[in-house]
N, C-alpha and C positions, 0 to 999 in steps of 0.2 A: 841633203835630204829635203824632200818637199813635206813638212809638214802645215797641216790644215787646219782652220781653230772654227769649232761648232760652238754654237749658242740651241740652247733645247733639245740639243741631240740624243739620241737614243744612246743608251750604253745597258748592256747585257747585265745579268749579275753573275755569267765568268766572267767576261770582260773584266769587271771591277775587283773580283777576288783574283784574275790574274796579275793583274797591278798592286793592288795587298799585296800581295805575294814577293812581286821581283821587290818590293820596301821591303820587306821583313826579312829577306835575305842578304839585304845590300848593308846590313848595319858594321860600322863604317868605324866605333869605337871611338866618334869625336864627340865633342861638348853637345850634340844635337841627342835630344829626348830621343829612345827607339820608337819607329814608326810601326812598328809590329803592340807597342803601348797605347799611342797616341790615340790612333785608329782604330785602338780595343777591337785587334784583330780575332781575337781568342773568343770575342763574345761575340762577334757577329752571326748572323745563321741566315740561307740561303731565302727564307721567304720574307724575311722582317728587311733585308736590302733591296728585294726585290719591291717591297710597298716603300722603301726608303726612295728608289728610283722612280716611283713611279709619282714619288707627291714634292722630288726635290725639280729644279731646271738644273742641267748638267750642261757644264760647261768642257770642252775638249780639246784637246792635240790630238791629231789624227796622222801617221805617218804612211808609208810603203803599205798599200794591202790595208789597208782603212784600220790600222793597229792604233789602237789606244794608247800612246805616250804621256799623256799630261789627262786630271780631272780636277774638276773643281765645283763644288755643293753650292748652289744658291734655294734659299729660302727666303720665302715674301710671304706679303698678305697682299700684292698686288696691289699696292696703294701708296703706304707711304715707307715703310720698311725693307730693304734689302740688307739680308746677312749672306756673305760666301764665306763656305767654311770648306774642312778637307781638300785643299788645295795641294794636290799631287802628282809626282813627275817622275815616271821610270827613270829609276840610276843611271843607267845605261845613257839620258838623254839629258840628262841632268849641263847645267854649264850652257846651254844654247838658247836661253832666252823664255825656252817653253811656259816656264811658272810667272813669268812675269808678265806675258802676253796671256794666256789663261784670265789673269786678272785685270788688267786692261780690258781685254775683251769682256767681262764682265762689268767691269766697273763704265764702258763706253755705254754698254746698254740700258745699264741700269739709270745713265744719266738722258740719254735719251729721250726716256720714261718716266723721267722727271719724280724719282723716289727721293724723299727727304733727307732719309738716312741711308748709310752706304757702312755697313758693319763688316769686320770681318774677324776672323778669329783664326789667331796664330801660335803653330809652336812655339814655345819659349824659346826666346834666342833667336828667333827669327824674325823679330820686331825692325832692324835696320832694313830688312830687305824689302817687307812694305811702306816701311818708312820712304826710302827713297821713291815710291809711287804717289805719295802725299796722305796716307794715310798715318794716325797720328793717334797718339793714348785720346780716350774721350772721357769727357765729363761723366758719359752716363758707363759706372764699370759693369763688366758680365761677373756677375756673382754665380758660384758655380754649387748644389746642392752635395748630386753625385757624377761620377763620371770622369774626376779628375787623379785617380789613388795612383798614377803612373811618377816614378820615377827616374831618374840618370840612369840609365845601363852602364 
């Protein structure tokens, strides 16, 4: 399959609740948090993703018929700060490389651009698989207020 990987591309808010979607059905019964949790699918609402889209840079897997297979959240101050967050990848597609080039391809631009910091924010348990990308615990931790009440399915 040809897929294609955008930097600031446009993504819909179906597009994005159709991808919510194939997560929150693919739940899979392993040690991995449900993505239907993580992604506080149940609290989202279609105008608040819509200004969520419009003020994040999205990053993409683009397959057959310009379908959305992989996304990924990047937020700045355009300066010195780069955080990718929501880093996700239709089940279906999962295993071929998608989430790991999503962030490379992120993380390529953002050095580019010469940001200081390079953040990112992971499901629990999913810390080895950016690890092997060079990402690594940091000195400065993300303290969390609210947003985190999800637990094991």
């Amino acid at each position: 399959m040809d897929i294609r990987y955008y930097y600031a591309d446009s993504v819909t808010v179906a597009e994005f609740f159709a991808l919510l979607e194939q997560l929150s059905k693919a739940e899979d019964g392993s040690e991995r948090f449900a993505a239907r949790d993580v992604f506080h699918v149940s609290l989202r609402d279609p105008e608040k993703e819509a200004q969520s889209l419009a003020c994040s840079i999205s990053v993409t897997a683009r397959g057959e018929g310009h379908k959305l297979l992989g996304y990924a959240r990047v937020l700045t101050d355009q300066a010195y700060i780069y955080y990718i967050l929501d880093v996700m990848v239709d089940p279906e597609y999962r295993g071929q490389g998608i989430g790991t080039r999503l962030v490379e391809h992120a993380v390529e631009e953002a050095q580019k651009n010469g940001f200081i910091k390079i953040f990112l924010t992971a499901i629990p348990g999913s810390e080895p698989f950016y690890e092997r990308m060079g990402f690594r615990s940091s000195m400065s931790p993300v303290l969390v207020l609210r947003g985190e009440e999800y637990s094991k399915s």
